[in-house]
C-alpha positions as CSV (number, residue, x, y, z in Angstrom):
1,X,17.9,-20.7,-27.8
2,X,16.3,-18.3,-25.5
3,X,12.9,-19.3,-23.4
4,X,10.5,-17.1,-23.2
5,X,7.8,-15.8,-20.8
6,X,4.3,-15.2,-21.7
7,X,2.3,-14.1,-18.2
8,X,-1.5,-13.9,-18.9
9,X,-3.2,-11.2,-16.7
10,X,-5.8,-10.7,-18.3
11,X,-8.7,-12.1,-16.7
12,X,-10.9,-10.2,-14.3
13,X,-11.2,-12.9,-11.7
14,X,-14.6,-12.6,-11.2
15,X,-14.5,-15.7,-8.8
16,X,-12.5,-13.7,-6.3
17,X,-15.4,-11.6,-5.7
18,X,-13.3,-8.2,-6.3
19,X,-12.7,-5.5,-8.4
20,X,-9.1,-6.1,-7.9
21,X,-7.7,-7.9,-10.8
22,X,-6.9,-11.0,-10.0
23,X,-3.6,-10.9,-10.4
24,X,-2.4,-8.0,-8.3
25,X,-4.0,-9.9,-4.9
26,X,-1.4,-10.5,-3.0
27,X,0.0,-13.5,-1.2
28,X,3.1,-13.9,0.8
29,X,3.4,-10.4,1.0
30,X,4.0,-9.8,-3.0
31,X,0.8,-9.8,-5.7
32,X,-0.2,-12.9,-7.9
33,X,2.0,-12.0,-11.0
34,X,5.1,-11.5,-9.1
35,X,5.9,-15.1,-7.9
36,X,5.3,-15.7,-11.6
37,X,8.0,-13.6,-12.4
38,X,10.2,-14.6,-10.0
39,X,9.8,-18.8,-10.9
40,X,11.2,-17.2,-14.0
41,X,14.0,-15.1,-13.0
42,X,16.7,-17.4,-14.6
43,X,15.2,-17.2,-18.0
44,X,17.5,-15.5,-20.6
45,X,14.1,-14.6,-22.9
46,X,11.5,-12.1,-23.0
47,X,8.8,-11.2,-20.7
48,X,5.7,-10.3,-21.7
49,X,2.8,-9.8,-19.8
50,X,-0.8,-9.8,-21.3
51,X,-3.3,-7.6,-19.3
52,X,-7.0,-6.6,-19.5
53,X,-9.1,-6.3,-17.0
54,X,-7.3,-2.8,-14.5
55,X,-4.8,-3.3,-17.6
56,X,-3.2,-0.1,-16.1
57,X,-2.6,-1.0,-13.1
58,X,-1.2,-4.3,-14.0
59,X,0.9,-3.1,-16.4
60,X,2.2,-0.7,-13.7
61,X,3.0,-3.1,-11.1
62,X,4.3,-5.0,-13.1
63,X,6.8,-2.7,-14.3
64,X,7.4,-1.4,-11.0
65,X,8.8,-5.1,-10.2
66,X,10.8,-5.9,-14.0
67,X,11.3,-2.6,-15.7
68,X,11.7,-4.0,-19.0
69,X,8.7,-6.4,-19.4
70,X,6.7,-5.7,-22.4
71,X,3.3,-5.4,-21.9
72,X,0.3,-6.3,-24.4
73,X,-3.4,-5.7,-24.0
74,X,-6.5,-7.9,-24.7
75,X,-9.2,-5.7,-25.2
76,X,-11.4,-9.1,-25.8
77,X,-11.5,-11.9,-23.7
78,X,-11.5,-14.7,-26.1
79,X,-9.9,-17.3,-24.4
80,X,-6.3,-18.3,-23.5
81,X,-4.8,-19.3,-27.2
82,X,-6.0,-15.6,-27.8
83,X,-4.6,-14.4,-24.7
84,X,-0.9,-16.0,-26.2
85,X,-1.5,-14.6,-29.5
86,X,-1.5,-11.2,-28.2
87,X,2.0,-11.6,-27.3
88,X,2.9,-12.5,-30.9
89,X,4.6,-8.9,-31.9
């Protein structure tokens, strides 16, 4: 049975004091999400990532980096369960 990756990206990060989202700051020369992605290189499953806040540009880099990761939005910040159920479909 496949294992599947759910990447939430959502957030705003707020904390980082930036408009950036937090997930596209970089460190080690690559942004957040992407050392996410690669911890789960060897996974025969889907990848989904859930974005939000710069959704766009998220979703953009993060396509720039797996070309076939689906990408879901959360238009509401409602927590993290709510963040995974967006990834349902």
């Amino acid at each position: 049975m496949p294992t599947h990756l759910i990447l939430l990206a959502a957030g705003e990060g707020t904390r980082m004091q930036s408009e950036t989202p937090k997930v596209l700051h970089e460190i080690a020369h690559a942004p957040l999400f992407q050392h996410a992605l690669a911890s789960a290189a060897d996974l025969e499953g889907r990848r989904v990532i859930v974005v939000g806040h710069g959704g766009t540009a998220v979703a953009e880099a993060a396509r720039a980096v797996d070309p076939e990761i689906l990408v879901t939005k959360q238009t509401e910040q409602l927590g993290t369960a709510h963040a995974v159920a967006q990834a349902a479909d």
